[in-house]
C-alpha positions in Angstrom: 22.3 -21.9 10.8 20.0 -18.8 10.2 17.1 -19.4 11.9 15.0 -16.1 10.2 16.3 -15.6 6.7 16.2 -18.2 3.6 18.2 -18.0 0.4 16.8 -14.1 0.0 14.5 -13.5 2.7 12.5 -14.2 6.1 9.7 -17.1 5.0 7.1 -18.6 7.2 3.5 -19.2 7.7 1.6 -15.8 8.2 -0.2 -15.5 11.8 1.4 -19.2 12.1 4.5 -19.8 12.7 5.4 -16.3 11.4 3.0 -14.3 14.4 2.4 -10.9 14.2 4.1 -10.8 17.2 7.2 -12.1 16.0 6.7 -9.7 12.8 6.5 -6.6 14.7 9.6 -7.7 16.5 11.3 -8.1 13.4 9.8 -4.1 12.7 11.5 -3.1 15.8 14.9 -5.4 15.0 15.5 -4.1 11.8 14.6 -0.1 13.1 17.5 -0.8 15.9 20.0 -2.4 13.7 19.6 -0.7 10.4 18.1 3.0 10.8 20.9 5.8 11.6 21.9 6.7 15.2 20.5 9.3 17.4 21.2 12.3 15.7 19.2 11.2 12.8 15.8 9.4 12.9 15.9 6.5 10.7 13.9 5.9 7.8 12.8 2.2 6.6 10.6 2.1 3.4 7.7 -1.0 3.3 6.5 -2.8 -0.1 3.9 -5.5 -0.2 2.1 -7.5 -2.8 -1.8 -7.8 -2.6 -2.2 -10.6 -0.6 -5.0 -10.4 2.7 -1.7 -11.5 5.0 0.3 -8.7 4.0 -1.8 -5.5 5.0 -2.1 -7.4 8.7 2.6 -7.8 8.6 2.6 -4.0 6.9 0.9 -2.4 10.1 2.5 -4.9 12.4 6.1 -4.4 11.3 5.4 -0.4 10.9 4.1 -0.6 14.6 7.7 -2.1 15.4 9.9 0.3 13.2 8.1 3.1 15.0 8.4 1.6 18.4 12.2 2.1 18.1 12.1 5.2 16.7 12.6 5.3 13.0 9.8 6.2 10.6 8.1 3.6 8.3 7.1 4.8 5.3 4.7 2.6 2.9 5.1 2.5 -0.5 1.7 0.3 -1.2 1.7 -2.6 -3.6 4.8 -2.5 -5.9 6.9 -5.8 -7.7 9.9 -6.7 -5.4 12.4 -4.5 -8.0 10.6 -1.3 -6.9 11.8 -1.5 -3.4 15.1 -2.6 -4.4 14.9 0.6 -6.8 13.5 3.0 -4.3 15.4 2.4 -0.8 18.5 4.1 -2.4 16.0 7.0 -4.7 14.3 7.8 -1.2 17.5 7.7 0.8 16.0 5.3 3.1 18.2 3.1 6.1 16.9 0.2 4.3 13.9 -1.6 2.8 11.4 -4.5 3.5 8.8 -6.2 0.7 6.4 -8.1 2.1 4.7 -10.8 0.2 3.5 -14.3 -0.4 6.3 -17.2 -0.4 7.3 -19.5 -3.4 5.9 -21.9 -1.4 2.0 -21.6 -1.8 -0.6 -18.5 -1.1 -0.9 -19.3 2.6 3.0 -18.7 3.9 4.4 -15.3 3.7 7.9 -13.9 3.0 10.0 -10.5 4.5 12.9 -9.6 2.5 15.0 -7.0 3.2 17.2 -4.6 1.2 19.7 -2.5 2.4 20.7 1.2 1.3 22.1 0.0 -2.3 19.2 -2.3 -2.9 21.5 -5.4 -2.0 20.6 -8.2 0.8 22.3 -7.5 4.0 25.4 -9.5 4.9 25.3 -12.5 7.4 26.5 -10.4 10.0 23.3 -8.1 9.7 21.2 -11.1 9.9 22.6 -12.4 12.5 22.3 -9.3 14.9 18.4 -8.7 14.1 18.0 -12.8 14.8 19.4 -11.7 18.4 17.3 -9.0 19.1 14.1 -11.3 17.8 14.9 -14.3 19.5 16.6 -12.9 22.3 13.9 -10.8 24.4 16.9 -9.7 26.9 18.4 -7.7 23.5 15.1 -5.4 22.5 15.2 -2.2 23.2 13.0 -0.4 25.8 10.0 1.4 23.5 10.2 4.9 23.0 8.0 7.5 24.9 5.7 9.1 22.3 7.7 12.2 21.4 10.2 9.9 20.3 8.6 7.2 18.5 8.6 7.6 14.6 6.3 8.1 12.4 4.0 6.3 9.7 4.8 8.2 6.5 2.6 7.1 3.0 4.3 7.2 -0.3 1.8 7.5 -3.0 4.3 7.9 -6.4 6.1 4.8 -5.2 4.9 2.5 -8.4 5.0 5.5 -10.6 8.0 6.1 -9.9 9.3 2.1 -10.8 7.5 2.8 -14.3 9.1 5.6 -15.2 12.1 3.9 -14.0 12.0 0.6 -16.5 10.3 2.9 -19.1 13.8 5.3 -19.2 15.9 2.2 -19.7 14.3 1.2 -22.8 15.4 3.8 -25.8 12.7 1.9 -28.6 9.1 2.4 -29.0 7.5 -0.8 -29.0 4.7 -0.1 -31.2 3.4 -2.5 -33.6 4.7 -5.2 -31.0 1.8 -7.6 -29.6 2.6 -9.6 -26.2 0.7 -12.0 -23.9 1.3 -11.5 -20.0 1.0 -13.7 -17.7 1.6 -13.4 -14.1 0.6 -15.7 -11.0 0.3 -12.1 -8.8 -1.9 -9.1 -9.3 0.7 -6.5 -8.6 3.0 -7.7 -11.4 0.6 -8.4 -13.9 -0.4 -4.1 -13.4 2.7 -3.5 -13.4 3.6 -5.1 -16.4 0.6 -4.1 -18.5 0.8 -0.5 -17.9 4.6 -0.4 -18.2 4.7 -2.0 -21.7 1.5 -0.5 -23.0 3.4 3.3 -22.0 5.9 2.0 -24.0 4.0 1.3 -27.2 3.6 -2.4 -26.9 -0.2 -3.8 -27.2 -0.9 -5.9 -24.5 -3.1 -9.0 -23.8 -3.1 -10.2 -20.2 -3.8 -14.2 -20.1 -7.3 -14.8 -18.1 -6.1 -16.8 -14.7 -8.1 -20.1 -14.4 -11.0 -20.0 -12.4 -8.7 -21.5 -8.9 -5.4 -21.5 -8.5 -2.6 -21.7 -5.8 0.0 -21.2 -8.1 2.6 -18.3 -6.3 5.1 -18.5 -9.5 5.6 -18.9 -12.6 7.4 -22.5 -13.0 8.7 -23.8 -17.0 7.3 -27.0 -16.0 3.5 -25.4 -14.9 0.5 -25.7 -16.7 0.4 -22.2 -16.4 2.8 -21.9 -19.1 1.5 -24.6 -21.2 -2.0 -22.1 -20.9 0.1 -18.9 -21.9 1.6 -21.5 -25.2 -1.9 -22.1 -26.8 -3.1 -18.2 -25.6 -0.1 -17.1 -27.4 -1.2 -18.6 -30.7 -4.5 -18.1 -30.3 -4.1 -14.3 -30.1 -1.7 -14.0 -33.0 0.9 -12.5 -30.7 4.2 -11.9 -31.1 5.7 -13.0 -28.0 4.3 -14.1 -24.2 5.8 -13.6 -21.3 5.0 -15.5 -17.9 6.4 -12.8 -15.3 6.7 -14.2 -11.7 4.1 -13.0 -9.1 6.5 -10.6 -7.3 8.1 -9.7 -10.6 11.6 -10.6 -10.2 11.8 -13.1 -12.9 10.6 -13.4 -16.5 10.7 -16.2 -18.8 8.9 -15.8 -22.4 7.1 -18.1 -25.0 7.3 -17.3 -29.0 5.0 -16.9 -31.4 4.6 -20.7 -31.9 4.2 -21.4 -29.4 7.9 -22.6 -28.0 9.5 -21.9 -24.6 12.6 -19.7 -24.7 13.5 -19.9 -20.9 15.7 -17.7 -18.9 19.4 -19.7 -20.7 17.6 -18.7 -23.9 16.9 -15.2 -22.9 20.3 -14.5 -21.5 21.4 -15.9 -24.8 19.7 -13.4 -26.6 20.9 -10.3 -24.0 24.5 -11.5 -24.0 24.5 -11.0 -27.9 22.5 -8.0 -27.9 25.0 -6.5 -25.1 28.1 -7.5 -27.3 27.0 -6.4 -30.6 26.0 -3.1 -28.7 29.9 -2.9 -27.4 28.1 -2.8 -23.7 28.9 -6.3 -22.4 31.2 -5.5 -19.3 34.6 -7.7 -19.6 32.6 -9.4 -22.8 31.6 -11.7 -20.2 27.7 -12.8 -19.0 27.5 -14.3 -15.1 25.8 -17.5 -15.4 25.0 -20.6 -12.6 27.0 -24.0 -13.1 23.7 -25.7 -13.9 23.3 -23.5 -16.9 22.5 -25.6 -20.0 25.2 -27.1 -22.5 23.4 -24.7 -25.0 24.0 -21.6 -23.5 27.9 -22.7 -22.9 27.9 -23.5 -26.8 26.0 -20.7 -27.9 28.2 -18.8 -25.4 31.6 -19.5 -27.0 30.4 -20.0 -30.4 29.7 -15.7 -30.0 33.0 -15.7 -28.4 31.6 -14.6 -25.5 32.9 -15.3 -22.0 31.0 -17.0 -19.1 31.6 -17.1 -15.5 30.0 -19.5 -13.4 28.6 -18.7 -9.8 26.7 -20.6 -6.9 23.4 -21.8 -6.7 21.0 -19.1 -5.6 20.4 -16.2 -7.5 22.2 -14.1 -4.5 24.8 -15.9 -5.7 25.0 -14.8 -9.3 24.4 -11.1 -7.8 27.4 -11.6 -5.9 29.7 -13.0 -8.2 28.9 -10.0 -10.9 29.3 -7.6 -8.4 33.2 -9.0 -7.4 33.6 -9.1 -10.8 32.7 -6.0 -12.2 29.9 -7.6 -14.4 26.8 -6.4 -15.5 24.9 -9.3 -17.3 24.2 -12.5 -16.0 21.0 -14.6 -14.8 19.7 -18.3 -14.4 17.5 -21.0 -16.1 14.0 -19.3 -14.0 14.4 -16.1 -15.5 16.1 -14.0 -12.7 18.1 -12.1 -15.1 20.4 -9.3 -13.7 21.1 -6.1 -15.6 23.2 -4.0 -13.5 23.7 -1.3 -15.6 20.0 -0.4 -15.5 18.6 -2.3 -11.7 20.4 -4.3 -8.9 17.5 -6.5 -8.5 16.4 -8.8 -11.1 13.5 -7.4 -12.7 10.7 -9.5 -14.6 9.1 -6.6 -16.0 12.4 -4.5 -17.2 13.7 -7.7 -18.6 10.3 -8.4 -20.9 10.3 -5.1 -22.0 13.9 -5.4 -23.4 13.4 -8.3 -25.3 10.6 -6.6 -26.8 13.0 -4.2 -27.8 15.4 -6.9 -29.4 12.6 -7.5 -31.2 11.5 -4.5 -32.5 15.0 -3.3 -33.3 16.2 -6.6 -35.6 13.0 -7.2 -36.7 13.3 -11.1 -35.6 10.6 -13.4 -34.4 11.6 -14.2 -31.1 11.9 -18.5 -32.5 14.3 -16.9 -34.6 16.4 -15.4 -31.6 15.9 -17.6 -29.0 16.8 -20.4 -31.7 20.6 -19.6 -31.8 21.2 -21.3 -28.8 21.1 -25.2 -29.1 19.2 -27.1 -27.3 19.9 -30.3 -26.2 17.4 -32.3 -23.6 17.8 -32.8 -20.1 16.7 -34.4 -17.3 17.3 -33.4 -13.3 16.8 -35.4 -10.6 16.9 -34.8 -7.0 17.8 -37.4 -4.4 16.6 -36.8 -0.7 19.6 -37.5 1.5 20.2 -37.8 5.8 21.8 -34.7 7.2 24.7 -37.6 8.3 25.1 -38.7 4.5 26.1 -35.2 3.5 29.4 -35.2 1.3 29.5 -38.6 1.7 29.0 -39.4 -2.0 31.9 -37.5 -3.0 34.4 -40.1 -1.8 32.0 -43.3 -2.5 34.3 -44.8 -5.8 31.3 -46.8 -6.5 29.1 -43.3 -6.8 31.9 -41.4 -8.2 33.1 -44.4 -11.0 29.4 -44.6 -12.1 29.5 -40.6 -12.9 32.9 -40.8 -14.8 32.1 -44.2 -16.6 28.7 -42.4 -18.0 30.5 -39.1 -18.3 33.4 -41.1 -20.7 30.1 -42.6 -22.7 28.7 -39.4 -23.4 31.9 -37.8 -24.6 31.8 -34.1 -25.8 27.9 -34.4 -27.0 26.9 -34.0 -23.4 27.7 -34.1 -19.8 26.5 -34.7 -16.1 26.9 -32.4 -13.1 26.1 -33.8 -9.5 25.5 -31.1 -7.1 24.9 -31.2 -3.1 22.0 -28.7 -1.9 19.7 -27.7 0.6 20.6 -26.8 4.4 18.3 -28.3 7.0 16.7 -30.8 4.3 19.9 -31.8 2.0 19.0 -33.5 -1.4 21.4 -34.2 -4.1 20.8 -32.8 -7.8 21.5 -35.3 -10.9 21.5 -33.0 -13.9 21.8 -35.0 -17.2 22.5 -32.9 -21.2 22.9 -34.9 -23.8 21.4 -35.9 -27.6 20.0 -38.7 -26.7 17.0 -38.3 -24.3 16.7 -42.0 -23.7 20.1 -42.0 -22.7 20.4 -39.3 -20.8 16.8 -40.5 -18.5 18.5 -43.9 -18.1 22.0 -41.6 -16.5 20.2 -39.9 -14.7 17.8 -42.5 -13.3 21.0 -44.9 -12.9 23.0 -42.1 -10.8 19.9 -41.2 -8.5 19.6 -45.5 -7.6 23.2 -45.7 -6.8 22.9 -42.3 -4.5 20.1 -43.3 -2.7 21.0 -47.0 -1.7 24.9 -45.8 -0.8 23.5 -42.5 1.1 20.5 -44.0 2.7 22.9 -47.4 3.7 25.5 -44.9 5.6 22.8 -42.3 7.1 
């Protein structure tokens, strides 16, 4: 198992666990493994968010590039999509954003993108790992004449902004949208972005603390952005994530229309515009029942992927796809960025908007909604895939799942790595019904797992 790199990145507790020492080593791993041989110095381009831990990993990780001979060249504070964006614009060897983890303002996160913008394959990984966990591997520093260089990019948000600006063909004048954002850098970004493209802007005020990292549907930071929404008259909100990868939006009264309701409204828009690739959208397997309706009611196919969001990346790129996305608002367009893109995303459902002249309720309300509940279930690493071939598990799923019929259904799903859990994710009519499922599913998991782990 990958003892540096997560889902999508490197995440640990800055100066902790996550040392500058083992940072700069990381610098100097990623310089010898991904920055071209000896008849080229390398080039590796650095983003970071505004957080006080990420200036102190910027210098530490440029010390290490350099070290090993390939320039580092900063790009400043910029959302996660610029550097996906930029290391293939600049021509770099790869790309690293630096910034604060989903987990909570004081852990940090290193992701790194490769020459395409994409995440590096295992077998990337798993050479820098050596050469950071392995002292024998590191190279010998480089005498001064042959240690790189620190290089400063001062266009590099600029040039994001004119980037999302060239993929949006509307002027957005005469719409009015809330912003929310639990990061600095995005909510910039996002305010000068749509306000250059004609939109009038009202950024939400942050509450006086907060620890909050992202923007969660189930946050009170979204209840916040419901009431400022209607409060300000506006037309739309939209709660970007604080590195600006994901955006989910709020309508005018007031109503969530989360990322299954967005990719709703794209997958039409895309269709109708005879730009849908294979007149299919990319969607995750926990999708809701409405988007699946909504989906073939437009006659529009869907394709299923993995869990993560990598995973929905991956599975449009086999395919040849260019829409798809999940319920938290990573939505991928990969006609216009091979990251997903909060900002880029909110701007074109303002355009939606301003090009049919619907209310976003009146949009995002063609895909059904049904409730549901999801549970997760904390299992031993010895219990894993256990429940599969437990008949009193599997008999309780298909006797509820026979009950339920075609007006909902249940998926039971295995996750996590180190710390597994199982997911109980109940649709249905009913909400009663569906809670008691759910809540019926998770009792039987945990006494069968817990009694054989």
């Amino acid at each position: 198992m990958s003892k540096l790199f997560a889902t999508d990145s490197i995440r640990s507790i800055t100066v902790a666990d996550l040392s500058c020492a083992a940072a700069m080593q990381v610098g100097r791993a990623a310089a010898a493994v991904l920055a071209k041989g000896t008849d080229s110095k390398g080039k590796i381009i650095i983003g970071k968010d505004s957080s006080v831990s990420s200036d102190i990993l910027e210098a530490v990780i440029c010390a290490g590039i350099c070290s090993d001979g390939a320039d580092a060249e900063t790009l400043g504070v910029v959302p996660v999509p610029a550097v996906a964006y930029l290391v293939k614009k600049m021509e770099a060897d790869a790309g690293i954003m630096i910034s604060a983890a989903y987990n909570g303002s004081d852990s940090s996160r290193i992701s790194l993108f490769s020459p395409d913008g994409l995440r590096f394959d295992s077998e990337i990984e798993d050479k820098i790992e050596q050469l950071v966990f392995n002292s024998a591997n590191q190279s010998e520093l480089r005498p001064n004449n042959d240690a790189g260089r620190i290089l400063r990019c001062n266009t590099a948000l600029n040039e994001y902004i004119d980037n999302v600006k060239s993929k949006i063909r509307t002027n957005l004048k005469g719409k009015k949208a809330a912003v929310a954002c639990a990061g600095e850098c995005a909510e910039k970004t996002a305010k000068r972005t749509l306000r250059l493209l004609g939109a009038e802007v009202l950024i939400m005020p942050a509450p006086d603390s907060t620890s909050e990292t992202g923007i969660d549907p189930k946050s009170t930071q979204i209840e916040r952005l419901m009431d400022f929404v209607i409060e300000n008259n506006c037309d739309c909100g939209l709660a970007i994530d604080w590195d600006g990868s994901s955006c989910i939006a709020v309508d005018e009264q007031g109503k969530l229309a989360d990322g299954d309701s967005l990719l709703a409204i794209f997958a039409k828009d895309y269709k109708e515009q005879k730009k849908l690739r294979h007149n299919t959208a990319v969607i995750k397997a926990t999708s809701s029942l409405g988007l699946l309706r909504f989906a073939e009611e437009n006659e529009i196919n869907t394709v299923t992927s993995g869990a993560s969001s990598r995973c929905v990346l991956d599975r449009m790129i086999e395919g040849g796809y260019n829409l798809g996305g999940e319920k938290n608002g990573r939505i991928f367009f990969l006609d216009d960025s091979i990251a997903s893109d909060g900002i880029l995303c909110g701007a074109k459902l303002l355009e939606i908007m301003k090009k049919t002249g619907k209310k976003l309720s009146e949009l995002a309300g063609e895909m059904p909604k049904l409730p549901q509940i999801a549970l997760n279930v904390r299992i031993s690493l010895r219990s894993r895939e256990l429940w599969k071939n437990d008949t009193l598990i599997t008999e309780l799923i298909e006797k509820h799942e026979a009950a339920l019929g075609g007006e909902g259904r249940i998926l039971v799903r295995e996750c996590g790595g180190a710390e597994p859990f199982i997911r109980i994710i109940a649709e249905g009519r009913d909400f009663s019904q569906i809670n008691d499922i759910a809540v019926e599913i998770a009792k039987k998991i945990k006494e069968r797992c817990t009694a054989r782990g």
